[in-house]
N, C-alpha and C positions, 0 to 999 in steps of 0.2 A: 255036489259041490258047484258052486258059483250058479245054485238055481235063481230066476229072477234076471238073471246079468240081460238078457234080451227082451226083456217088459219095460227096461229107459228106453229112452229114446233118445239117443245117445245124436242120431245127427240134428239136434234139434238144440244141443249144445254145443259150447263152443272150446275149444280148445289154444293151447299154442300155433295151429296153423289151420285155424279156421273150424268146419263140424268134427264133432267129436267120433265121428263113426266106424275109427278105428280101434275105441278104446277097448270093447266087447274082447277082438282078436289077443291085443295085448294081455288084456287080465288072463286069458287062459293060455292064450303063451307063457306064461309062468310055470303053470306044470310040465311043460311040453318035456320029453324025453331027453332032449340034446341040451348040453350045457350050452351050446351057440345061441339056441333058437332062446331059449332062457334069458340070455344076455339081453339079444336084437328086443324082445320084450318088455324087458325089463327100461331098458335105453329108451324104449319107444315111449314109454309110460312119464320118464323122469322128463322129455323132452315135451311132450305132450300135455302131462296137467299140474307139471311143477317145473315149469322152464326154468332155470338159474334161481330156481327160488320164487318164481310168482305164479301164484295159483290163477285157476280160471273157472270157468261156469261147470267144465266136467269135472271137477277135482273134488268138491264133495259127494258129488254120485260115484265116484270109484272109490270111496273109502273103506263100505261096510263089506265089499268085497274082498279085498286087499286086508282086510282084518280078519275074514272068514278063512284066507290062505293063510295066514299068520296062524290061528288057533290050531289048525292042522298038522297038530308033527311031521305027518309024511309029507308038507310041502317043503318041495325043495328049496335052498337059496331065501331061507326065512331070513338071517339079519340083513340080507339086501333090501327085501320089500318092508321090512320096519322101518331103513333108514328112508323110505319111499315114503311110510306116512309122516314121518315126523318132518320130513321136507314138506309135504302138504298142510301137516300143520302150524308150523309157525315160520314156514320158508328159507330162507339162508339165516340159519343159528347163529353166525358170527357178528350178527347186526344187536341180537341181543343180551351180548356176554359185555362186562362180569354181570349184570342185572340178569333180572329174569323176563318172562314175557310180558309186554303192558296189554295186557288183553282190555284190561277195563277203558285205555285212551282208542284201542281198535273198535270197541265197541260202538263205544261216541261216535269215532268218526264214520259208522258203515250209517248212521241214523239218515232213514231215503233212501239208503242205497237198493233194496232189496225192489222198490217199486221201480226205480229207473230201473233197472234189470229185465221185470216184469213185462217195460213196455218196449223194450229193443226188442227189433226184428230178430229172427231165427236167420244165425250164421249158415255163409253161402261158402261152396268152395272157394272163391276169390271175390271177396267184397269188392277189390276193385277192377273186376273187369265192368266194360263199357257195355257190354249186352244186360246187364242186370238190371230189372225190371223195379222201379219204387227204393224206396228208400233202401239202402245195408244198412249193417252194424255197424262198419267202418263209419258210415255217412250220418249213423243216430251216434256214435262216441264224440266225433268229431264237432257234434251240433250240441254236446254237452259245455257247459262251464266247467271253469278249471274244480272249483267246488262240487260239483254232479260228478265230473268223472271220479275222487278222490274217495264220495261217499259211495259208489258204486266198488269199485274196485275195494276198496273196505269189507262191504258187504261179502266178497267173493271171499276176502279172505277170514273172516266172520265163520262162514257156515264150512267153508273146508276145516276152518278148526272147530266146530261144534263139531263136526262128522268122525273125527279123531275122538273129540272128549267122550260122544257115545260110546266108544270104543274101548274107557280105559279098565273094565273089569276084565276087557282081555289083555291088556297091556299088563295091568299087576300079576295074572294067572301065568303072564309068560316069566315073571320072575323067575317063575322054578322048573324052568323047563331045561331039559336037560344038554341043549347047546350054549354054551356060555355067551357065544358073541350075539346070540338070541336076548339072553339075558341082559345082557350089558344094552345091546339096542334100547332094549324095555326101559331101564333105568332110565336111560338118557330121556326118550319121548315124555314120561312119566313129571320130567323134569319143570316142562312149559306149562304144566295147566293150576294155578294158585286158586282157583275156585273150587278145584277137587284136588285135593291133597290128598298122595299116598303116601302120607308120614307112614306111615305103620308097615306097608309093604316096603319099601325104602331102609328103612330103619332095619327090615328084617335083613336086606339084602346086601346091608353095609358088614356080615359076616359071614358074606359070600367065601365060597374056598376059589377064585378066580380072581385075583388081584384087580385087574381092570372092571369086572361086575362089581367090586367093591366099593372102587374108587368112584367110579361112574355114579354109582347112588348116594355116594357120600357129598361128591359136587349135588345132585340133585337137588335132595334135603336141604342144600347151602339156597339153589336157588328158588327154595320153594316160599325160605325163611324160616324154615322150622327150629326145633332144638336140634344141636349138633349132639352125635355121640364123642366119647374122647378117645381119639385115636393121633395125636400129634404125638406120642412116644412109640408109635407101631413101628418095628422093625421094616417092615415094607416102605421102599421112599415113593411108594406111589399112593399108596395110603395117606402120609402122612402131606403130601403134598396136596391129597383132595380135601382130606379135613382144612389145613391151612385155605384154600382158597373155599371152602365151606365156611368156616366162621368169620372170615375177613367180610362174605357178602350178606350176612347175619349180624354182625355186630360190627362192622368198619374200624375205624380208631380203635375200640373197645378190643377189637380179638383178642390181644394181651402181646406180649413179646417173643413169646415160641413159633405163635401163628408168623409174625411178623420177619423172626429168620429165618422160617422155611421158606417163604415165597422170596425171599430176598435171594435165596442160594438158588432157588431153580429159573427166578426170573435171570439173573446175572450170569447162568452156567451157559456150559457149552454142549447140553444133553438133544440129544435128539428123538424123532418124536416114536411115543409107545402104542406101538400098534395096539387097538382090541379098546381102546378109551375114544368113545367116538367123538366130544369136545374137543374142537378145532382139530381132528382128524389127530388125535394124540400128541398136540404139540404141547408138551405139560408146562414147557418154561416159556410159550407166548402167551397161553395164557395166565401164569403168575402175573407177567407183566400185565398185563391188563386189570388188573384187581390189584396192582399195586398203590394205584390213588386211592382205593379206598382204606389204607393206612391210615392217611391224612397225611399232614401238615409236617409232624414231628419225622414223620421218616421219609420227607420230601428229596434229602440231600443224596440218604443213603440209594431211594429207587433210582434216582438220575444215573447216579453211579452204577448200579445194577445193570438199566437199561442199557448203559454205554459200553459196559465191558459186554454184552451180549449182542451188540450188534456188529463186534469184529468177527462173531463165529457162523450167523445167520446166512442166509440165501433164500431166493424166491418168497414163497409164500410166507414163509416161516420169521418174512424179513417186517412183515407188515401189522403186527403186532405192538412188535417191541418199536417199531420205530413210529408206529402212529401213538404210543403211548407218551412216548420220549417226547414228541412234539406238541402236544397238547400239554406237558407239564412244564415244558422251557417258552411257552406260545399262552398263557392262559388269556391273556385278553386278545386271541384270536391274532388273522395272518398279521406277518408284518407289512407297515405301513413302505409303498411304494420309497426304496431308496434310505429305507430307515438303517442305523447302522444297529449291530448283533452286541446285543449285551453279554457278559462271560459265560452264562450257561447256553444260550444259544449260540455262540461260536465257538463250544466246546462240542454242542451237537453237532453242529457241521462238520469239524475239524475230523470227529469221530468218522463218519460216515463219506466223508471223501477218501477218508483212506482205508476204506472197507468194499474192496471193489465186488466182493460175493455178495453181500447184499442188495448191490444192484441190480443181477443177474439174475433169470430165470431159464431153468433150461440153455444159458449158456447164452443167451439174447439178452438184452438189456430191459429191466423190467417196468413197461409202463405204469404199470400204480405205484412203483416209488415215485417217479416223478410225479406223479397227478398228485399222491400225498403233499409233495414239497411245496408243488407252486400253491396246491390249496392255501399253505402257511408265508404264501409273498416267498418263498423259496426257488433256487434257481433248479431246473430238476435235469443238471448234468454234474456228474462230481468237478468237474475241472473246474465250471463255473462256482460250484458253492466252496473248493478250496479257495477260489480269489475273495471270495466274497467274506470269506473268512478270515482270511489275514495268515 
């Protein structure tokens, strides 16, 4: 197991806080004995070559490892380290729902990236202390243009998702592997790559006896663009909620009017989120909302509506869906103009959300990305001010 892991040369890459030459420890911290030291491992890995979502020079070299502990049933804490590659490979998932991945626009933009790569120096523990000899990294990114840096970091994120795509005949193998939230991982990862479609494993897996594996693949195949199977009459409201947002992102306007009231009941409800669905960490009714402009036009009145009566029930994170959805549809030619007065659907949003004082709140604190949301829309990002502002 993990033969190979000590032939990189792992400080010669670079990481979330400079050489990577901890990563070695980490990988095999995953097997370690104690569920602690597993964790600290684990943590160390998520922090180190997928900060918040941005990969780095070590993130494609720890992949085919971290897929070798995947294929192994006896490793422990398996759908943790899947949710580890699919972090590496297409970074924070929430950037690219309801769509699917734009790999083919990443590709474009990595074009160069991979030779400016090539000719950066090899990462120092502190590129910027004042003893260091010649050029840093710090000192060659810094000497890049905004263009150089955009296609290099491109390129990083490029080969960390080739390093995953290598990867997916073990991805589909884990379909059927006998821990469900294994499986459901699988699905989800299986989700981002439209140059290798696994319609057919997918397809198998949307008659999973594991309601979240089910559903999980059945969003998949929605994001892949495939043919949908028909399951908008399944007894299960988790099913029938992934096909709905399955064929809304397959066929838009067209899904038909069943699609179109299932998302309307789960976008607008007051349900909370289903553990074991790894999209938006099982928030099933943020993400309705978010696929709910791809209706269209015709069901512009009714999503408003939806959106509004769900963000009296919302909080934290859960809040930032619905309500950046809501503002993009009452906002389409962008923020408002400095001092501009609120036409009825935008001061029905506001009116909404001043008197929704739990959607402000995170953890009991006031939540700074609602406000950053609002003022991004010429919005005031305190309720008292947006009730004035409101009328």
């Amino acid at each position: 197991m993990l033969d190979g892991l000590d032939d990189v040369d792992w400080a010669s890459l670079e990481h979330a806080y400079g050489p990577a030459a901890d990563v070695p420890g980490h990988l095999r911290g995953l097997l370690a004995a104690e569920a602690e030291d597993r964790r600290r491992a684990l943590s160390g890995l998520h922090g180190g070559i997928c900060h918040q979502g941005t990969r780095y020079e070590a993130s494609a070299p720890a992949v085919p490892f971290l897929l070798e502990l995947l294929a192994d049933p006896a490793t422990p804490d398996r759908a943790a380290i899947a949710g580890l590659v699919a972090g590496i490979a297409v970074g924070q998932h929430e950037a690219w729902l309801p769509g699917g991945f734009p790999v083919a626009e990443l590709r474009a933009a990595a074009v160069g990236g991979a030779e400016l790569l090539r000719a950066a120096p090899a990462p120092t523990e502190d590129d910027e202390d004042d003893d260091n000899d010649g050029e840093t990294r710090l000192d060659y990114w810094e000497g890049l243009d905004d263009a150089q840096r955009d296609a290099m970091a491109a390129h990083i994120d490029v080969a960390a998702y080739d390093a995953v795509r290598a990867g997916l005949p073990v991805l589909r193998d884990l379909l059927a592997d006998g821990d469900a939230a294994v499986r459901a991982a699988a699905a989800f990862t299986l989700a981002w790559f439209p140059e290798d479609p696994s319609d057919a494993a997918l397809t198998g897996a949307v008659g999973d006896p594991s309601r979240s594996v089910a559903a999980t693949a059945l969003v998949a195949l929605g994001l892949l663009g495939t043919a949908m199977p028909a399951a908008l009459q399944d007894p299960k409201p988790e099913i029938r909620w992934a096909a709905a947002i399955g064929l809304t992102t397959v066929h838009g306007a067209g899904a038909g009017a069943a699609a179109a009231a299932e998302l309307l009941a789960w976008a607008g409800g007051a349900s909370t989120a289903r553990a074991g669905i790894p999209f938006l960490d099982g928030d099933l009714a943020g993400y309705a909302a978010l696929a709910l402009p791809g209706l269209g036009a015709g069901y512009a009145a009714a999503s408003l509506d939806a959106l509004l009566a769900r963000l009296g029930s919302v909080t934290g994170v859960e809040t930032l869906p619905v309500l950046g959805t809501a503002l993009r549809s009452v906002f389409p030619d962008g923020p408002l103009p400095g001092g501009g007065p609120l036409d009825p659907a935008q001061r029905r949003l506001a009116r909404t959300l001043a008197a929704a004082p739990a959607a402000w709140q995170f953890g009991g604190r006031r939540f700074g990305n609602v406000a950053a949301l609002l003022r991004a829309y010429g919005l005031p990002g305190d309720p008292d001010e947006l009730r004035v502002l409101a009328g």
